[in-house]
ZATIRO-567369 format. One line per 4 residues: their letters; for each residue x, y, z of C-alpha. Coordinates in Angstrom, 3 decimals. Layout:
a> X:Y:Z  ...
% end
This chain:
xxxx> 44.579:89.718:-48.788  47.568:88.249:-46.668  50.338:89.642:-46.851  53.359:89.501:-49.030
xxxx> 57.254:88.575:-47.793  60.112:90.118:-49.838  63.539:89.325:-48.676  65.113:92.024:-46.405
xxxx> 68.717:92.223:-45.199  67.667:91.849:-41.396  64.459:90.593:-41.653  61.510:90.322:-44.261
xxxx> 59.844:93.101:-45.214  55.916:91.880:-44.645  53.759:93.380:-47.601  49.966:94.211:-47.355
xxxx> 50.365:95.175:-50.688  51.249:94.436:-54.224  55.632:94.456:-54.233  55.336:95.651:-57.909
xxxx> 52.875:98.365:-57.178  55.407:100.116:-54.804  56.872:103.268:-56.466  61.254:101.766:-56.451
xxxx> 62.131:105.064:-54.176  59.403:103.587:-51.254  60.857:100.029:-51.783  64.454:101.165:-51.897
xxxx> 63.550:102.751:-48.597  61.948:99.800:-47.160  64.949:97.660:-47.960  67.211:100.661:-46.115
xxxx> 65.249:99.903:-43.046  65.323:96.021:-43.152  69.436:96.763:-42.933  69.559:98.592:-39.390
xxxx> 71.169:95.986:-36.973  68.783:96.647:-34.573  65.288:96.052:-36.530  63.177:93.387:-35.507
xxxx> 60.532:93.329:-38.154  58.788:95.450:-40.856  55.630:95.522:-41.842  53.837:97.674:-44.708
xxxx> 50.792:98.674:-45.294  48.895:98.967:-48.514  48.675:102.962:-48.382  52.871:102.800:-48.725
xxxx> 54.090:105.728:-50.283  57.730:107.161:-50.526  58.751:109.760:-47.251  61.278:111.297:-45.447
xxxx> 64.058:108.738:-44.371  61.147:105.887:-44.093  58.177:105.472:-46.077  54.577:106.701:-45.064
xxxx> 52.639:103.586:-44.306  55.047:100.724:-42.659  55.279:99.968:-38.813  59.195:99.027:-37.654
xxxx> 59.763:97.090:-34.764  63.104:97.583:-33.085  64.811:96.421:-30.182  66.897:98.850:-28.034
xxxx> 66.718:101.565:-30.804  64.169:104.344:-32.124  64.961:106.111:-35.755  63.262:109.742:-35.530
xxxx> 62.681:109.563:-39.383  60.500:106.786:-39.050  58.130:108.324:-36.957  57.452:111.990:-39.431
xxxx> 58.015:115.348:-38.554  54.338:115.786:-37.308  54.690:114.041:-34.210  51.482:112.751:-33.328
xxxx> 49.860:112.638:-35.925  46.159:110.923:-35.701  42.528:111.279:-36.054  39.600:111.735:-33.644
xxxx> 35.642:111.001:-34.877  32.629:110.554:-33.221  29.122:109.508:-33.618  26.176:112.267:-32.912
xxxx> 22.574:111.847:-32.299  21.673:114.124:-35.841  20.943:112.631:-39.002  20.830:113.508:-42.202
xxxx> 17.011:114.809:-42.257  18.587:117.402:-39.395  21.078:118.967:-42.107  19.892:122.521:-43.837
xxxx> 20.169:122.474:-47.314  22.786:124.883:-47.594  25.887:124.228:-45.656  28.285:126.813:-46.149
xxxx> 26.956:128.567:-42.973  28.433:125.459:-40.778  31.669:125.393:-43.110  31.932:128.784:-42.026
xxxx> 31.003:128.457:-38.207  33.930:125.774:-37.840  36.568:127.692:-39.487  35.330:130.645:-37.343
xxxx> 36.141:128.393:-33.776  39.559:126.274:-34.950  42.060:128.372:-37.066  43.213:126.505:-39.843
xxxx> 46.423:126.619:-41.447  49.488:128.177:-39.967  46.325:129.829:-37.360  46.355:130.136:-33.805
xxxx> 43.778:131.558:-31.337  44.242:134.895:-30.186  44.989:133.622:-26.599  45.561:130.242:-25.176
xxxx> 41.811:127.998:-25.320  40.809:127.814:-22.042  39.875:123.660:-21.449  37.670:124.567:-18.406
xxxx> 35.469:126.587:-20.407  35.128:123.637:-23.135  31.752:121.293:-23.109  32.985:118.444:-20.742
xxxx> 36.312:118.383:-21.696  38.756:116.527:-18.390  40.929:118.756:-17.327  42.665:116.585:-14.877
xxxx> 45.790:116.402:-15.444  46.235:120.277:-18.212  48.876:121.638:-15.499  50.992:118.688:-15.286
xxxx> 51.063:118.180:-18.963  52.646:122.044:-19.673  54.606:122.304:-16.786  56.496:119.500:-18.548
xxxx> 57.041:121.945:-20.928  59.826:123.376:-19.366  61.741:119.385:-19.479  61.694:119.602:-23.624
xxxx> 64.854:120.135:-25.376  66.430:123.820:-24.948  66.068:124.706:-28.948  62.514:125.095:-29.172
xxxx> 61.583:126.269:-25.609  61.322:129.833:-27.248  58.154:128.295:-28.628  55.930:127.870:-25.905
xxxx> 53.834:131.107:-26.498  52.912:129.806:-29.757  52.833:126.257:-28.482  50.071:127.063:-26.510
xxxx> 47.955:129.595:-28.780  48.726:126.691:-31.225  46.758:124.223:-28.923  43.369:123.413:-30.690
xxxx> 44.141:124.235:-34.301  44.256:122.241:-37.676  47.385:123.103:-39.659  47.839:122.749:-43.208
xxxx> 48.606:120.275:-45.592  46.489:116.692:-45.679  44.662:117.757:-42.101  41.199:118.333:-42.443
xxxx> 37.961:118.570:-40.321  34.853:116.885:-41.513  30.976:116.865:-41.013  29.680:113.296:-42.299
xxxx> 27.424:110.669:-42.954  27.370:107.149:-42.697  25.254:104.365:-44.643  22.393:104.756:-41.977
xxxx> 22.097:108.713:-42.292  23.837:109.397:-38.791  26.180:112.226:-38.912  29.125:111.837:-37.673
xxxx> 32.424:114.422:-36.776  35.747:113.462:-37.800  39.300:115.649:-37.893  43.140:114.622:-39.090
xxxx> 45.880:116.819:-36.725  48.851:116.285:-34.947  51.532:118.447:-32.986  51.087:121.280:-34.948
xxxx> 55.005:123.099:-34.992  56.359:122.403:-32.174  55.776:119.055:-32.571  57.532:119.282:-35.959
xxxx> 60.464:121.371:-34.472  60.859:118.882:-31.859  61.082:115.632:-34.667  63.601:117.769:-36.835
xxxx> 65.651:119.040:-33.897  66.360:115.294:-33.083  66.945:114.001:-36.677  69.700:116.354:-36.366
xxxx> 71.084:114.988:-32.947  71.020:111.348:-34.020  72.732:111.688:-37.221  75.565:113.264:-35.282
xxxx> 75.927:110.113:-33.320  78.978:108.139:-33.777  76.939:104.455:-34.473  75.104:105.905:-37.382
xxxx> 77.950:107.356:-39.552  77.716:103.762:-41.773  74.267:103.342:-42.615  72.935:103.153:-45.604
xxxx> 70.883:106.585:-45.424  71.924:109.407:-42.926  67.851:109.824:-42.737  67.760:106.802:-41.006
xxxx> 70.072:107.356:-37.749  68.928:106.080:-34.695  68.857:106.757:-30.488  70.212:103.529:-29.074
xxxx> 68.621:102.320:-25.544  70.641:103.441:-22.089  71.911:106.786:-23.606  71.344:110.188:-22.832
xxxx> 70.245:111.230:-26.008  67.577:108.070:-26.194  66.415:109.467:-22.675  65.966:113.339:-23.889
xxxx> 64.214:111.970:-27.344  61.809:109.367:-25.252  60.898:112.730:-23.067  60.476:114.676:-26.037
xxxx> 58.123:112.100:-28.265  56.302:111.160:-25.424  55.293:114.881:-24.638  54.962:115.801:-28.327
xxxx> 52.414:112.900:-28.519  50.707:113.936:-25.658  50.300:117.354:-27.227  49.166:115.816:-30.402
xxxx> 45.814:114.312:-28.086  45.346:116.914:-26.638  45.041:119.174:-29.346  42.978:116.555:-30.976
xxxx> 40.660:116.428:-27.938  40.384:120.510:-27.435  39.390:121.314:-31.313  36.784:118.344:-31.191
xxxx> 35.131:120.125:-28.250  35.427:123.058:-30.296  33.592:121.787:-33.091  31.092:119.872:-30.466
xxxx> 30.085:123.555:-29.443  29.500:124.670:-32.979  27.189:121.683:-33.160  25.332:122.308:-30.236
xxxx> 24.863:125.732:-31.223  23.902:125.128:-34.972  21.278:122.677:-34.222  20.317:123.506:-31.048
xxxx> 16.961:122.712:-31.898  17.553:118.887:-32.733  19.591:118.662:-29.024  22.924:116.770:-30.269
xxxx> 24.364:114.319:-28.205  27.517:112.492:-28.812  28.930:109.038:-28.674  32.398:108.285:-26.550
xxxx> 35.276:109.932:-29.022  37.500:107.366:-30.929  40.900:109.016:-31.077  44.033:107.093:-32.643
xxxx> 47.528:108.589:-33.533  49.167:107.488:-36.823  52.412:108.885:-36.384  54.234:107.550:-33.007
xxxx> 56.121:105.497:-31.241  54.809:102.616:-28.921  56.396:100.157:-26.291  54.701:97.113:-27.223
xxxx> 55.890:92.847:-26.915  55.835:90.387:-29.488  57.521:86.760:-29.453  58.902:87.573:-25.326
xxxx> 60.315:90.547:-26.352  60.398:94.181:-25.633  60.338:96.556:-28.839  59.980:99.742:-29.960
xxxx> 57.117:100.226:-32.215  57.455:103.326:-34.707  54.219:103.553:-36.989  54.752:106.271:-39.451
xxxx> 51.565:106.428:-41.162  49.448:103.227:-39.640  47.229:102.608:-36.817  47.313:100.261:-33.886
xxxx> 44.569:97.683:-34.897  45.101:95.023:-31.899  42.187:92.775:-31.178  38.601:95.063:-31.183
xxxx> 40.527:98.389:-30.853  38.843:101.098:-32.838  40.509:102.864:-35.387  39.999:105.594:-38.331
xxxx> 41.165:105.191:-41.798  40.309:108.303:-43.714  40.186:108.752:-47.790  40.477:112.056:-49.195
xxxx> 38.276:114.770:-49.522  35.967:113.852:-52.175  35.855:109.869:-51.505  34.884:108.015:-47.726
xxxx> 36.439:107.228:-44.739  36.324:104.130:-42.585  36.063:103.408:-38.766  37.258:99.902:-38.357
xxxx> 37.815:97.714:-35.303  41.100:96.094:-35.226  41.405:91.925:-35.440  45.283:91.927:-33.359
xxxx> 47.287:90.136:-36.397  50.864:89.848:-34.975  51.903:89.646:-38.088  51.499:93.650:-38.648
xxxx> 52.469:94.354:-34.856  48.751:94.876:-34.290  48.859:97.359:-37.206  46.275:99.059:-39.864
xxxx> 46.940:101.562:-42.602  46.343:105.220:-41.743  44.364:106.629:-45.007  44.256:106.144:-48.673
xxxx> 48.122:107.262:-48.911  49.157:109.277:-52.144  49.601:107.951:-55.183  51.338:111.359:-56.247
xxxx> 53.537:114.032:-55.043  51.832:117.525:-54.559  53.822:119.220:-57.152  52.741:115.974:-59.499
xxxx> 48.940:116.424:-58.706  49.577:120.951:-59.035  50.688:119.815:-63.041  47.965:117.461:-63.637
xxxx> 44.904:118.563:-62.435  43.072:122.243:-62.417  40.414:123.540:-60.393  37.586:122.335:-62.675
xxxx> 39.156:118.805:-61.952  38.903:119.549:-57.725  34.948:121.271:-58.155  34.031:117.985:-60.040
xxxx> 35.778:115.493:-57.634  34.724:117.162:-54.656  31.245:117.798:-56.396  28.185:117.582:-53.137
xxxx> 30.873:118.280:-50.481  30.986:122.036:-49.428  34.423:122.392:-49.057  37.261:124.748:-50.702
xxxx> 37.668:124.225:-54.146  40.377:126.617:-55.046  43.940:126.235:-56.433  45.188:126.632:-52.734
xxxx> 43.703:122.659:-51.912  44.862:121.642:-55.555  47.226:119.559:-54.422  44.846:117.528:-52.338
xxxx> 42.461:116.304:-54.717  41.220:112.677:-54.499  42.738:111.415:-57.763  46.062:112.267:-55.992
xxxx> 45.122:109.439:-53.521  44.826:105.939:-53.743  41.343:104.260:-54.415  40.094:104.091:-50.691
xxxx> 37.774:100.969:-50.992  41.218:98.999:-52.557  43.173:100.082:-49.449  40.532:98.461:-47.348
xxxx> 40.381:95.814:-49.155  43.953:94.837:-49.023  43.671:94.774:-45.622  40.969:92.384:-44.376
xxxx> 43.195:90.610:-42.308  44.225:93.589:-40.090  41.245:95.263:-39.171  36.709:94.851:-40.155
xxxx> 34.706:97.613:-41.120  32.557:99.377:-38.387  30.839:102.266:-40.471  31.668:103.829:-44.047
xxxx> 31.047:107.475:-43.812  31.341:110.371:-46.689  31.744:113.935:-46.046  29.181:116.767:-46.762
xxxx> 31.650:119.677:-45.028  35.225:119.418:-45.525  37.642:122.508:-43.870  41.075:121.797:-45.136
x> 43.763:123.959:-43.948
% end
Protein backbone atom coordinates (compact mmCIF):
# COMPACT_ATOMS: atom_id res chain seq x y z
CA UNK A 1 0.00 0.00 0.00
CA UNK A 2 0.75 3.87 -0.15
CA UNK A 3 0.40 5.55 2.43
CA UNK A 4 -2.34 7.35 4.21
CA UNK A 5 -2.43 11.44 5.12
CA UNK A 6 -4.45 12.46 8.22
CA UNK A 7 -4.45 16.07 9.04
CA UNK A 8 -1.84 17.10 11.69
CA UNK A 9 -1.51 20.48 13.43
CA UNK A 10 2.08 21.13 11.89
CA UNK A 11 2.18 18.87 9.28
CA UNK A 12 0.39 15.56 8.07
CA UNK A 13 0.83 12.68 9.78
CA UNK A 14 1.86 10.11 6.69
CA UNK A 15 0.16 6.61 7.44
CA UNK A 16 1.55 3.19 6.22
CA UNK A 17 -1.27 1.92 7.85
CA UNK A 18 -4.95 1.68 8.30
CA UNK A 19 -5.98 5.33 10.49
CA UNK A 20 -8.87 3.26 12.03
CA UNK A 21 -6.72 0.36 12.99
CA UNK A 22 -4.56 2.62 15.29
CA UNK A 23 -5.38 1.95 19.00
CA UNK A 24 -6.88 6.24 19.89
CA UNK A 25 -3.91 6.44 22.71
CA UNK A 26 -1.10 5.83 19.57
CA UNK A 27 -3.10 8.31 17.37
CA UNK A 28 -3.67 10.81 20.13
CA UNK A 29 0.09 10.60 20.43
CA UNK A 30 0.79 10.99 16.87
CA UNK A 31 -1.35 14.09 16.68
CA UNK A 32 0.81 15.42 20.01
CA UNK A 33 3.82 15.21 17.84
CA UNK A 34 2.41 16.82 14.60
CA UNK A 35 1.90 20.04 17.22
CA UNK A 36 5.72 20.68 18.19
CA UNK A 37 6.68 23.97 16.33
CA UNK A 38 9.65 22.57 15.27
CA UNK A 39 8.48 19.18 13.40
CA UNK A 40 9.02 18.88 9.90
CA UNK A 41 7.20 15.73 9.02
CA UNK A 42 5.84 12.42 10.46
CA UNK A 43 5.70 9.39 9.13
CA UNK A 44 4.22 5.97 10.60
CA UNK A 45 4.72 2.80 10.04
CA UNK A 46 2.32 -0.08 9.94
CA UNK A 47 3.82 -1.85 13.20
CA UNK A 48 2.48 1.60 15.21
CA UNK A 49 1.74 0.85 18.58
CA UNK A 50 1.15 3.23 21.65
CA UNK A 51 4.77 4.20 23.76
CA UNK A 52 6.34 6.34 25.99
CA UNK A 53 5.82 10.11 24.99
CA UNK A 54 5.81 8.94 21.08
CA UNK A 55 4.55 5.91 19.62
CA UNK A 56 6.72 2.76 18.69
CA UNK A 57 6.83 2.69 14.95
CA UNK A 58 6.82 6.47 13.41
CA UNK A 59 10.03 8.37 12.18
CA UNK A 60 9.86 12.45 13.11
CA UNK A 61 11.73 14.77 11.22
CA UNK A 62 12.65 17.97 12.99
CA UNK A 63 14.52 20.93 12.31
CA UNK A 64 16.80 22.46 15.02
CA UNK A 65 15.21 20.19 17.74
CA UNK A 66 15.53 16.44 19.08
CA UNK A 67 12.61 15.06 21.64
CA UNK A 68 14.42 12.24 23.84
CA UNK A 69 10.98 10.43 24.10
CA UNK A 70 10.86 9.86 20.60
CA UNK A 71 13.84 8.00 20.35
CA UNK A 72 12.96 5.04 23.58
CA UNK A 73 14.74 4.45 26.55
CA UNK A 74 16.88 1.64 24.88
CA UNK A 75 19.05 3.78 23.00
CA UNK A 76 20.18 1.94 20.16
CA UNK A 77 18.15 -0.31 19.73
CA UNK A 78 18.64 -2.62 16.40
CA UNK A 79 19.29 -5.94 14.97
CA UNK A 80 22.32 -7.70 13.47
CA UNK A 81 21.87 -11.16 11.11
CA UNK A 82 23.94 -12.90 8.93
CA UNK A 83 24.05 -15.55 6.38
CA UNK A 84 26.30 -18.89 7.14
CA UNK A 85 27.56 -21.51 4.88
CA UNK A 86 25.29 -24.48 7.02
CA UNK A 87 22.07 -25.63 5.97
CA UNK A 88 19.47 -27.24 7.24
CA UNK A 89 20.74 -30.99 6.47
CA UNK A 90 23.85 -29.70 8.92
CA UNK A 91 21.31 -29.24 11.98
CA UNK A 92 21.19 -32.31 14.73
CA UNK A 93 17.93 -33.32 15.46
CA UNK A 94 17.86 -32.22 18.86
CA UNK A 95 18.69 -28.66 19.48
CA UNK A 96 18.54 -27.89 22.95
CA UNK A 97 22.34 -28.57 23.21
CA UNK A 98 22.97 -25.26 20.90
CA UNK A 99 20.06 -23.37 22.87
CA UNK A 100 22.12 -24.15 25.68
CA UNK A 101 25.72 -23.41 24.25
CA UNK A 102 24.48 -19.72 23.35
CA UNK A 103 22.99 -18.90 26.59
CA UNK A 104 26.22 -20.37 28.09
CA UNK A 105 28.55 -17.47 25.93
CA UNK A 106 25.97 -14.17 26.03
CA UNK A 107 24.15 -13.70 29.44
CA UNK A 108 20.73 -12.98 28.93
CA UNK A 109 18.55 -10.92 30.91
CA UNK A 110 19.71 -8.46 33.48
CA UNK A 111 23.37 -10.84 32.84
CA UNK A 112 26.72 -9.65 32.47
CA UNK A 113 30.05 -11.49 31.95
CA UNK A 114 32.10 -12.06 34.80
CA UNK A 115 34.78 -9.61 33.44
CA UNK A 116 34.82 -7.23 30.59
CA UNK A 117 34.82 -9.50 26.85
CA UNK A 118 37.99 -9.07 25.60
CA UNK A 119 37.37 -7.94 21.50
CA UNK A 120 40.96 -9.05 20.62
CA UNK A 121 40.32 -12.45 21.62
CA UNK A 122 36.92 -12.51 19.44
CA UNK A 123 36.96 -14.37 15.77
CA UNK A 124 37.88 -11.31 13.53
CA UNK A 125 36.22 -8.85 15.30
CA UNK A 126 38.05 -4.84 14.33
CA UNK A 127 39.26 -3.55 17.11
CA UNK A 128 40.37 -0.32 15.67
CA UNK A 129 39.06 2.17 17.17
CA UNK A 130 37.72 -0.05 21.19
CA UNK A 131 40.03 2.58 23.16
CA UNK A 132 38.75 5.64 21.66
CA UNK A 133 35.21 4.57 21.93
CA UNK A 134 35.48 4.06 26.13
CA UNK A 135 37.74 6.64 26.79
CA UNK A 136 34.76 8.73 25.67
CA UNK A 137 33.27 7.32 28.45
CA UNK A 138 34.53 9.63 30.76
CA UNK A 139 32.65 12.83 28.34
CA UNK A 140 28.94 11.20 29.26
CA UNK A 141 26.78 12.99 31.60
CA UNK A 142 28.03 12.95 35.43
CA UNK A 143 24.76 10.84 36.73
CA UNK A 144 25.51 7.62 35.34
CA UNK A 145 29.37 7.65 35.23
CA UNK A 146 29.12 5.38 38.43
CA UNK A 147 28.09 2.86 35.80
CA UNK A 148 30.95 2.16 33.84
CA UNK A 149 31.98 -1.14 35.66
CA UNK A 150 28.78 -2.56 34.70
CA UNK A 151 28.78 -0.71 31.41
CA UNK A 152 31.50 -2.63 30.37
CA UNK A 153 30.76 -6.27 31.88
CA UNK A 154 27.38 -5.32 30.25
CA UNK A 155 29.12 -5.12 26.76
CA UNK A 156 28.03 -8.26 24.71
CA UNK A 157 24.82 -9.26 26.45
CA UNK A 158 21.04 -9.57 25.43
CA UNK A 159 18.79 -8.03 28.08
CA UNK A 160 15.32 -8.79 28.65
CA UNK A 161 12.14 -8.00 27.36
CA UNK A 162 11.37 -8.33 23.29
CA UNK A 163 15.42 -9.00 22.63
CA UNK A 164 16.10 -12.26 21.47
CA UNK A 165 18.87 -14.30 19.68
CA UNK A 166 17.95 -16.64 16.93
CA UNK A 167 19.30 -19.69 14.90
CA UNK A 168 17.24 -19.78 11.46
CA UNK A 169 16.30 -20.83 8.23
CA UNK A 170 15.37 -19.34 5.17
CA UNK A 171 13.16 -20.67 2.11
CA UNK A 172 16.40 -22.26 0.54
CA UNK A 173 17.49 -24.25 3.81
CA UNK A 174 20.51 -21.80 4.62
CA UNK A 175 20.80 -21.04 8.20
CA UNK A 176 21.11 -17.97 9.10
CA UNK A 177 22.03 -15.94 12.77
CA UNK A 178 20.00 -13.14 13.78
CA UNK A 179 19.81 -11.10 17.42
CA UNK A 180 17.48 -7.90 18.67
CA UNK A 181 19.73 -5.65 21.46
CA UNK A 182 20.49 -2.30 22.15
CA UNK A 183 22.37 -0.23 24.96
CA UNK A 184 21.63 -2.47 27.50
CA UNK A 185 21.28 0.04 30.99
CA UNK A 186 23.31 2.48 30.56
CA UNK A 187 21.96 3.23 27.50
CA UNK A 188 18.54 3.37 29.18
CA UNK A 189 19.91 5.51 32.13
CA UNK A 190 21.37 7.81 29.74
CA UNK A 191 17.68 8.31 27.60
CA UNK A 192 15.82 8.76 31.06
CA UNK A 193 18.45 11.02 32.62
CA UNK A 194 17.78 13.44 29.64
CA UNK A 195 13.93 13.16 29.49
CA UNK A 196 14.35 14.61 32.79
CA UNK A 197 16.70 17.57 31.69
CA UNK A 198 14.53 18.62 28.77
CA UNK A 199 11.31 18.75 30.49
CA UNK A 200 12.95 21.18 32.88
CA UNK A 201 13.61 23.48 30.02
CA UNK A 202 11.83 26.68 29.94
CA UNK A 203 10.44 26.23 25.93
CA UNK A 204 8.69 23.05 26.78
CA UNK A 205 6.53 24.05 29.82
CA UNK A 206 3.36 24.52 27.06
CA UNK A 207 3.25 21.50 25.15
CA UNK A 208 0.77 19.38 24.87
CA UNK A 209 2.55 16.32 26.74
CA UNK A 210 5.53 16.94 29.19
CA UNK A 211 6.79 13.43 27.50
CA UNK A 212 7.39 15.22 24.57
CA UNK A 213 10.01 18.11 25.59
CA UNK A 214 12.64 18.78 23.38
CA UNK A 215 16.73 19.97 23.15
CA UNK A 216 16.63 22.94 20.82
CA UNK A 217 19.83 23.38 18.36
CA UNK A 218 22.89 25.87 19.68
CA UNK A 219 22.32 25.01 23.43
CA UNK A 220 24.29 23.42 25.90
CA UNK A 221 21.99 20.92 26.82
CA UNK A 222 21.39 19.92 22.85
CA UNK A 223 25.34 19.65 22.82
CA UNK A 224 25.62 17.24 26.10
CA UNK A 225 22.42 15.09 24.70
CA UNK A 226 24.03 14.90 20.92
CA UNK A 227 27.35 13.55 22.93
CA UNK A 228 25.38 11.32 24.91
CA UNK A 229 23.04 9.60 21.97
CA UNK A 230 25.75 9.49 19.75
CA UNK A 231 27.94 7.41 22.27
CA UNK A 232 24.95 5.42 23.56
CA UNK A 233 24.41 4.40 19.87
CA UNK A 234 27.76 3.59 19.38
CA UNK A 235 27.56 1.28 22.37
CA UNK A 236 24.41 -0.19 21.08
CA UNK A 237 26.81 -1.54 17.72
CA UNK A 238 29.11 -2.47 19.43
CA UNK A 239 27.45 -4.64 21.69
CA UNK A 240 25.57 -5.88 18.75
CA UNK A 241 28.85 -6.67 16.94
CA UNK A 242 30.73 -8.39 20.17
CA UNK A 243 27.69 -10.96 21.07
CA UNK A 244 27.42 -11.88 17.24
CA UNK A 245 31.08 -12.92 17.39
CA UNK A 246 30.12 -14.62 20.40
CA UNK A 247 27.57 -16.65 18.93
CA UNK A 248 29.91 -17.00 15.58
CA UNK A 249 32.31 -18.99 18.03
CA UNK A 250 29.58 -21.22 19.33
CA UNK A 251 28.96 -21.99 15.68
CA UNK A 252 32.28 -22.74 14.76
CA UNK A 253 32.62 -24.90 17.61
CA UNK A 254 29.22 -26.81 17.31
CA UNK A 255 29.70 -27.73 13.79
CA UNK A 256 33.10 -27.72 13.44
CA UNK A 257 32.84 -30.52 11.26
CA UNK A 258 30.67 -28.75 8.46
CA UNK A 259 33.51 -25.61 8.60
CA UNK A 260 30.97 -22.50 8.87
CA UNK A 261 31.70 -19.54 7.12
CA UNK A 262 29.80 -16.37 7.24
CA UNK A 263 28.45 -13.72 4.98
CA UNK A 264 29.34 -9.74 5.67
CA UNK A 265 26.95 -8.90 8.95
CA UNK A 266 23.84 -6.68 8.22
CA UNK A 267 23.46 -4.57 11.33
CA UNK A 268 20.66 -1.73 11.54
CA UNK A 269 19.53 0.26 14.70
CA UNK A 270 15.77 0.89 15.18
CA UNK A 271 15.88 3.20 17.89
CA UNK A 272 18.10 6.49 17.04
CA UNK A 273 18.59 9.55 15.91
CA UNK A 274 20.06 10.48 12.39
CA UNK A 275 21.28 13.77 10.61
CA UNK A 276 19.81 13.26 7.35
CA UNK A 277 18.39 16.12 4.26
CA UNK A 278 15.24 16.15 2.62
CA UNK A 279 13.67 19.06 0.36
CA UNK A 280 17.39 21.38 0.98
CA UNK A 281 17.11 20.97 4.40
CA UNK A 282 18.96 19.81 7.39
CA UNK A 283 16.83 17.62 9.97
CA UNK A 284 16.95 15.61 12.70
CA UNK A 285 15.72 12.20 12.11
CA UNK A 286 14.39 10.30 15.36
CA UNK A 287 13.14 6.68 14.37
CA UNK A 288 11.67 5.11 17.39
CA UNK A 289 10.90 1.76 16.26
CA UNK A 290 11.72 1.85 12.21
CA UNK A 291 14.61 1.27 10.07
CA UNK A 292 16.49 3.37 7.59
CA UNK A 293 15.35 1.76 4.22
CA UNK A 294 17.08 4.39 1.68
CA UNK A 295 17.67 3.13 -1.81
CA UNK A 296 19.26 -0.81 -1.64
CA UNK A 297 20.22 -0.44 2.08
CA UNK A 298 19.70 -3.68 3.91
CA UNK A 299 17.57 -3.94 6.70
CA UNK A 300 15.90 -6.55 9.31
CA UNK A 301 12.33 -6.67 10.17
CA UNK A 302 11.81 -9.35 12.74
CA UNK A 303 8.27 -11.12 13.81
CA UNK A 304 8.01 -12.74 17.02
CA UNK A 305 9.13 -15.81 18.29
CA UNK A 306 6.94 -18.33 16.85
CA UNK A 307 6.25 -16.55 13.29
CA UNK A 308 9.31 -15.23 10.54
CA UNK A 309 11.42 -12.52 10.10
CA UNK A 310 12.39 -10.57 7.02
CA UNK A 311 15.70 -9.10 5.58
CA UNK A 312 14.63 -6.52 3.12
CA UNK A 313 16.56 -4.05 0.98
CA UNK A 314 15.33 -0.61 1.21
CA UNK A 315 13.67 1.28 -2.14
CA UNK A 316 14.67 5.28 -0.59
CA UNK A 317 10.83 6.59 -0.57
CA UNK A 318 11.20 10.22 0.70
CA UNK A 319 8.05 10.04 1.61
CA UNK A 320 8.96 7.86 4.91
CA UNK A 321 12.43 9.76 5.30
CA UNK A 322 13.99 6.64 3.80
CA UNK A 323 12.13 4.65 6.49
CA UNK A 324 10.87 0.83 7.14
CA UNK A 325 9.04 -0.64 10.10
CA UNK A 326 11.18 -2.32 12.75
CA UNK A 327 9.13 -5.74 13.57
CA UNK A 328 5.64 -6.96 13.77
CA UNK A 329 4.90 -4.27 16.68
CA UNK A 330 2.37 -5.40 19.49
CA UNK A 331 -0.95 -5.59 19.14
CA UNK A 332 -1.20 -5.92 23.09
CA UNK A 333 0.28 -4.74 26.23
CA UNK A 334 2.28 -7.42 28.26
CA UNK A 335 0.01 -7.39 31.16
CA UNK A 336 -2.96 -7.82 28.30
CA UNK A 337 -1.20 -10.89 26.65
CA UNK A 338 -0.14 -12.34 30.88
CA UNK A 339 -4.44 -12.39 31.19
CA UNK A 340 -5.13 -13.92 27.95
CA UNK A 341 -2.95 -16.50 27.15
CA UNK A 342 -1.29 -19.54 29.37
CA UNK A 343 1.61 -21.56 28.78
CA UNK A 344 -0.21 -24.26 26.78
CA UNK A 345 -1.09 -21.24 24.42
CA UNK A 346 3.08 -20.22 24.16
CA UNK A 347 4.18 -24.39 23.74
CA UNK A 348 1.58 -24.50 20.84
CA UNK A 349 2.54 -21.14 19.15
CA UNK A 350 6.06 -21.63 19.50
CA UNK A 351 5.49 -25.43 18.64
CA UNK A 352 9.11 -26.72 16.34
CA UNK A 353 11.15 -23.79 17.78
CA UNK A 354 13.33 -24.86 20.83
CA UNK A 355 12.99 -21.99 22.77
CA UNK A 356 11.61 -21.18 26.48
CA UNK A 357 8.19 -21.87 26.86
CA UNK A 358 7.53 -20.91 30.40
CA UNK A 359 5.31 -18.28 32.10
CA UNK A 360 8.53 -16.05 32.38
CA UNK A 361 8.30 -15.37 28.12
CA UNK A 362 4.37 -15.30 28.49
CA UNK A 363 4.16 -12.06 27.69
CA UNK A 364 5.94 -12.46 24.40
CA UNK A 365 3.92 -14.82 22.61
CA UNK A 366 3.20 -14.29 18.88
CA UNK A 367 -0.56 -13.69 19.16
CA UNK A 368 0.57 -10.61 21.20
CA UNK A 369 2.11 -9.35 17.88
CA UNK A 370 0.81 -8.24 14.80
CA UNK A 371 0.45 -10.71 11.78
CA UNK A 372 4.09 -10.34 10.33
CA UNK A 373 3.31 -11.11 6.59
CA UNK A 374 0.43 -7.98 6.91
CA UNK A 375 3.17 -5.66 8.23
CA UNK A 376 5.17 -6.45 5.16
CA UNK A 377 2.67 -6.15 3.17
CA UNK A 378 1.63 -2.71 4.08
CA UNK A 379 4.79 -1.68 3.27
CA UNK A 380 5.76 -2.51 -0.33
CA UNK A 381 6.54 0.83 -1.11
CA UNK A 382 9.32 1.27 1.52
CA UNK A 383 11.41 -1.58 1.30
CA UNK A 384 11.43 -5.56 -1.12
CA UNK A 385 11.93 -8.72 0.42
CA UNK A 386 15.52 -10.25 0.35
CA UNK A 387 14.98 -13.63 2.33
CA UNK A 388 12.03 -14.87 4.72
CA UNK A 389 13.61 -16.80 7.47
CA UNK A 390 11.87 -18.78 10.60
CA UNK A 391 13.55 -19.68 13.71
CA UNK A 392 14.44 -23.24 14.98
CA UNK A 393 16.41 -21.74 18.36
CA UNK A 394 15.04 -18.82 20.00
CA UNK A 395 17.02 -17.46 23.52
CA UNK A 396 14.82 -14.76 24.84
CA UNK A 397 16.00 -12.97 27.79
Amino acid sequence: MSYVEVPGAQVPIRMWTDPAAVEDVAMQQLRNVATLPWIKGLAVMPDVHYGKGATVGSVIAMRGAVCPAAVGVDIGCGMSAVKTSLTANDLPGDLSRLRSKIEQAIPVGRGMHEAPVDPGRLHGYPTAGWGDFWSRFDGVAEAVKFRQERATKQMGSLGSGNHFIEFCLDDTGAVWLMLHSGSRNIGKELAEFHMGQAQKLPHNQGLVDRDLAVFIADTPQMAAYRNDLFWAQEYAKHNRAVMMALFQDVVRKEFKKAKPTFEPVISCHHNYVAEEQYDGMDLLVTRKGAIRAGSGEYGIIPGSMGTGSYIVKGLGNAASFNSASHGAGRKMSRNAAKKRFSTRDLEDQTRGVECRKDSGVVDEIPGAYKPIEKVIDQQRDLVEVVAKLKQVVCVKG
